[in-house]
C-alpha positions in Angstrom: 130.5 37.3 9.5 129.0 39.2 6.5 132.0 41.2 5.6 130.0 44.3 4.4 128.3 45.3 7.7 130.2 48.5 9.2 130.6 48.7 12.7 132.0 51.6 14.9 134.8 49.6 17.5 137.3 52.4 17.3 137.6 55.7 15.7 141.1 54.3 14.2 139.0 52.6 11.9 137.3 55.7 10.2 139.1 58.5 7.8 139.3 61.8 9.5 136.8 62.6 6.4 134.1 60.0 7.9 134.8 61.5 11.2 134.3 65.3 10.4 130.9 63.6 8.4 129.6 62.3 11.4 129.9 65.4 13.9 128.9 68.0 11.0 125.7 65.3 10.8 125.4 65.4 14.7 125.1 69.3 14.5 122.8 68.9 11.5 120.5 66.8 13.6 120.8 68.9 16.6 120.0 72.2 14.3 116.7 70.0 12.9 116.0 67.1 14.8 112.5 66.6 13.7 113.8 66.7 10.2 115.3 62.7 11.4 112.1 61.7 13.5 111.3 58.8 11.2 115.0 58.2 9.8 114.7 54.4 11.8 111.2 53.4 12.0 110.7 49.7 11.9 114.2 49.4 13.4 115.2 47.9 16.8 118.3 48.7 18.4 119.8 45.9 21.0 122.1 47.5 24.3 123.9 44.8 25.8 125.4 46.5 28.5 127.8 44.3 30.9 129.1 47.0 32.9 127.2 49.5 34.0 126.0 52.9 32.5 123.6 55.6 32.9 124.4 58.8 29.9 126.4 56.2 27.2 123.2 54.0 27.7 120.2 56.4 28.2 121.9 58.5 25.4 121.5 55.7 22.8 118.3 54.4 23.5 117.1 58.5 23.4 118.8 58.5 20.1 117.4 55.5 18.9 113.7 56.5 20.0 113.9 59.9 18.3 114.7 58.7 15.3 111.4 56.7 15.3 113.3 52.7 16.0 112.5 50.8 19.2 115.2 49.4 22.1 115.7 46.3 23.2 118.3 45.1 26.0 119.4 44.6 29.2 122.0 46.6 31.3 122.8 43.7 33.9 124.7 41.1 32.8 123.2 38.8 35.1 119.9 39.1 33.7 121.6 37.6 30.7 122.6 34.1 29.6 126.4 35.3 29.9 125.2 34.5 33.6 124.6 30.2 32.6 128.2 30.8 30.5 127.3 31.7 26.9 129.7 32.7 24.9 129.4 36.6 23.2 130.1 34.7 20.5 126.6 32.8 20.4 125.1 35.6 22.0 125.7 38.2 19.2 124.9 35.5 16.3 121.7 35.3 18.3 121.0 39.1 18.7 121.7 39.4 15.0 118.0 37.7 14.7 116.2 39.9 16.9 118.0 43.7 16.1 119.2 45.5 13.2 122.3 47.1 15.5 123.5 46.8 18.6 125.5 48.9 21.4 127.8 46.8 23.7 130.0 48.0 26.9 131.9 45.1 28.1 134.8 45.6 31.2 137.2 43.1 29.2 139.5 44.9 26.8 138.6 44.1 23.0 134.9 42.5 23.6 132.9 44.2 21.2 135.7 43.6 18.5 135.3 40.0 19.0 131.4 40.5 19.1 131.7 42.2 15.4 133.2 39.2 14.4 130.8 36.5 14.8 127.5 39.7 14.1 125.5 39.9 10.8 124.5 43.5 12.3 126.9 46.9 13.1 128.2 46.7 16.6 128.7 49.7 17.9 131.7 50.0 20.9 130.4 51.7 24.1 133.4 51.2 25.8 135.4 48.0 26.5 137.6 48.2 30.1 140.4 51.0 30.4 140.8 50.8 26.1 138.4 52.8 24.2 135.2 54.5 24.5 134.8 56.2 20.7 131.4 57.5 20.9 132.5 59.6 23.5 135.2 61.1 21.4 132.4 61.6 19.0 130.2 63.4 21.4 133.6 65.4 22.8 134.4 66.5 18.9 131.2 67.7 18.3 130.9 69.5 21.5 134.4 71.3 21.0 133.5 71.3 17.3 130.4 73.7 18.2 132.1 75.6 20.9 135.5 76.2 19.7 134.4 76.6 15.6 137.0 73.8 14.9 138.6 70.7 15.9 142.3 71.9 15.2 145.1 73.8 16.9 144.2 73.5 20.5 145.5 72.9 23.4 144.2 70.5 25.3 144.4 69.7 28.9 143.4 66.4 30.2 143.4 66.0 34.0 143.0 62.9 36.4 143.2 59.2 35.4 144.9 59.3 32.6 146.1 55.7 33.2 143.0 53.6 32.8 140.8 56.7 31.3 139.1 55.1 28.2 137.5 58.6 27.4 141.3 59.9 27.4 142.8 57.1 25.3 140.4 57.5 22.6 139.9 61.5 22.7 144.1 61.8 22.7 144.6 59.6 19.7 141.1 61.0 17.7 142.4 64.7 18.3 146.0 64.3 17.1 144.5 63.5 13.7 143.1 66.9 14.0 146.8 68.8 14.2 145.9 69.4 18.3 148.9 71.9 18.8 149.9 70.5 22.3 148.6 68.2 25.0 149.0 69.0 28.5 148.8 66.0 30.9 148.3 66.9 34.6 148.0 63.3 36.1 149.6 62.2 39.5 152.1 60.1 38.9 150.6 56.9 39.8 147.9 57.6 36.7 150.2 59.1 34.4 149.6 58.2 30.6 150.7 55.0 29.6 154.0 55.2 27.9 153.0 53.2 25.0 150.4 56.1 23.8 153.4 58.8 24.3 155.2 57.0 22.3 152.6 56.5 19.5 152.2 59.9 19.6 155.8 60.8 19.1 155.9 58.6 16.5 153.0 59.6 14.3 151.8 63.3 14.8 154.1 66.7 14.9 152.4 67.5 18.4 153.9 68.7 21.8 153.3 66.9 25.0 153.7 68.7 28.4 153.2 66.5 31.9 152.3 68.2 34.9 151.2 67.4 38.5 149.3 70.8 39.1 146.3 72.1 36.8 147.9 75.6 38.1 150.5 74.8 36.1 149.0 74.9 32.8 145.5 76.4 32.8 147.1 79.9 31.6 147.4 78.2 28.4 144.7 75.6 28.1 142.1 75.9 25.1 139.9 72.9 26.5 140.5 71.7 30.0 139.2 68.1 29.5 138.7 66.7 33.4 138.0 62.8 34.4 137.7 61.3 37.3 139.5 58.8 39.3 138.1 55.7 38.5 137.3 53.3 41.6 136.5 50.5 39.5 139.9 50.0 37.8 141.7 50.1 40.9 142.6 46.1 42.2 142.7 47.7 45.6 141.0 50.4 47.9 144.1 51.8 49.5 145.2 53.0 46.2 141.7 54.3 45.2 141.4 56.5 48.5 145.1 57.6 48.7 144.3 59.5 44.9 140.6 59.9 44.8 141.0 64.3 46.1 143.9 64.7 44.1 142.5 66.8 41.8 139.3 69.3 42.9 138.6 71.9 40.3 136.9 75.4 41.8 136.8 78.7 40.8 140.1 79.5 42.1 142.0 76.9 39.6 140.0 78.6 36.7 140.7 82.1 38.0 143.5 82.8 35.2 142.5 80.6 32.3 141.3 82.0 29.2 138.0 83.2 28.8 137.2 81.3 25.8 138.4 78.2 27.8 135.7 75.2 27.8 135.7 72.8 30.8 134.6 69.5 29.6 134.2 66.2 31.2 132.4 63.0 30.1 130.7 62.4 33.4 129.7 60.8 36.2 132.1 63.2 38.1 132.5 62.0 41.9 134.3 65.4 43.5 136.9 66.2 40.7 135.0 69.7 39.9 133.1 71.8 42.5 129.8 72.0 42.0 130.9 76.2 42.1 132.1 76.1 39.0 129.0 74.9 37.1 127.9 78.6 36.9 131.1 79.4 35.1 129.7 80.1 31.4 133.4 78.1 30.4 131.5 75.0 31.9 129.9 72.9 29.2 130.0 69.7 30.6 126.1 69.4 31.2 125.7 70.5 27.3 128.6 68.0 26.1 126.4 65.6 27.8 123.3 66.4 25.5 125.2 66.7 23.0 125.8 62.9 23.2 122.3 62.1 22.1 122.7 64.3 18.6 126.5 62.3 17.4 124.9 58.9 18.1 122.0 59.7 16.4 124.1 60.5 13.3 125.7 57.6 14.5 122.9 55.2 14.1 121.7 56.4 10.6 125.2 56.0 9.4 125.7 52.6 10.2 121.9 51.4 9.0 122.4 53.5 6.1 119.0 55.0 6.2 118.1 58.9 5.0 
């Protein structure tokens, strides 16, 4: 492993100084982006996607083309030669021949860390199982960044599977480097946060953490009401999927007494969790957090080839 290469596998592993860089660079870009329509030409970007995807993956190869670089890839694993047993070990010293970076979403926990490794090019996390998913927190801090003026005091509700939520894990612990003023977790208790990230939290930031079961509960107070969805896929059975899936719909009713300036986020697909009703609520923003994706992993991409 060349022991220069950067690669982004989680946030953890960048100052809150690199961080801010990156989403003030993601609004540059989305202020001027044909300023940066050149910033990677001659450069190929590889998605090795072994789970599937459809904004993490589109969003990167969108990124990648409007900054002038090409995309290669594949977002089937069995189209791969993981399929005849190869290791990600030899596939990523391989791919290190044919790209200059590449984006990998694996369903086992701690993948692309082993991928960056055995790589002589960045690898770049696109989320690995129920653990992290930190260009999503990039794309969520530069969509609150732009539509709250700030990253700090908030507070932030996050609502649904907080258990297995990757998009939760990695926003939670990215946001209480940012002196969040309280989190508010409305979870059933089934999918309630896992006690290991309470505790970290305790340990490490001066923050307040409120559990609910109810997004009545809290919304009075709620900055950012971040929702998720119940995730089939992490479920081992289909009893426990159904019994959960409608535990949480949002509609205009829930919002009815939360703040004006309240944003409604979520990092999509959703399933039923919010009504289609409240997309014409101007507090929705989960359509523009969505683009928004395309500008931070942009930034992203020139960081990590350290082109202008």
């Amino acid at each position: 492993m060349a022991m220069n290469i950067r690669h982004l596998i989680s946030l953890a592993d960048y100052s809150k100084e690199e961080i801010l860089e990156l989403v003030k660079l993601g609004e540059k870009i989305y202020n001027s982006p044909k300023d940066y329509a050149k910033s990677c030409e001659g450069k190929i970007m590889a998605t090795l996607f072994f789970e599937p995807s459809t904004r993490t993956k589109f969003s990167f190869e969108s990124a990648m083309l409007r900054l002038g670089g090409n995309v290669l890839g594949f977002s089937d694993a069995n189209t791969s030669s993981v399929k005849k047993g190869e290791s990600v070990a030899d596939t990523i010293r391989c791919i290190s021949y044919y790209a200059d970076i590449a984006v990998m979403r694996h369903p086992k926990e701690g993948t692309p860390k082993l991928a960056s490794m055995y790589s002589e090019i960045p690898i770049i996390n696109a989320g690995d199982g129920g653990h992290l998913h930190p260009t999503q927190t990039l794309t969520d801090l530069l969509t609150i960044h732009t539509y709250k003026g700030g990253l700090e005091n908030h507070v932030i509700g996050l609502c649904g599977d907080l258990k297995y939520g990757r998009t939760v894990h990695s926003l939670i612990k990215t946001m209480a480097r940012f002196n969040t003023k309280k989190f508010v977790l409305i979870s059933p208790e089934e999918l309630t946060l896992p006690e290991s990230l309470k505790r970290y939290l305790k340990d490490n930031y001066d923050v307040k953490i409120k559990e609910v079961r109810y997004i009545e509960e809290a919304i009075e107070e709620l900055d950012i009401l971040y929702m998720t969805r119940i995730q089939k896929e992490r479920f081992f059975n289909e009893e426990d999927y159904l019994k959960l899936k409608n535990t949480y719909i949002l509609d205009n009713d829930k919002i009815r007494n939360g703040k004006k300036d309240m944003i409604i986020m979520h990092p999509l697909p959703r399933v039923n969790e919010i009504s289609y009703e409240v997309d014409s609520d101007k507090r929705a923003i989960y359509f523009k957090q969505a683009k928004m994706g395309v500008y931070v992993r942009m930034a992203l991409i020139t960081k990590l080839l350290e082109v202008e």
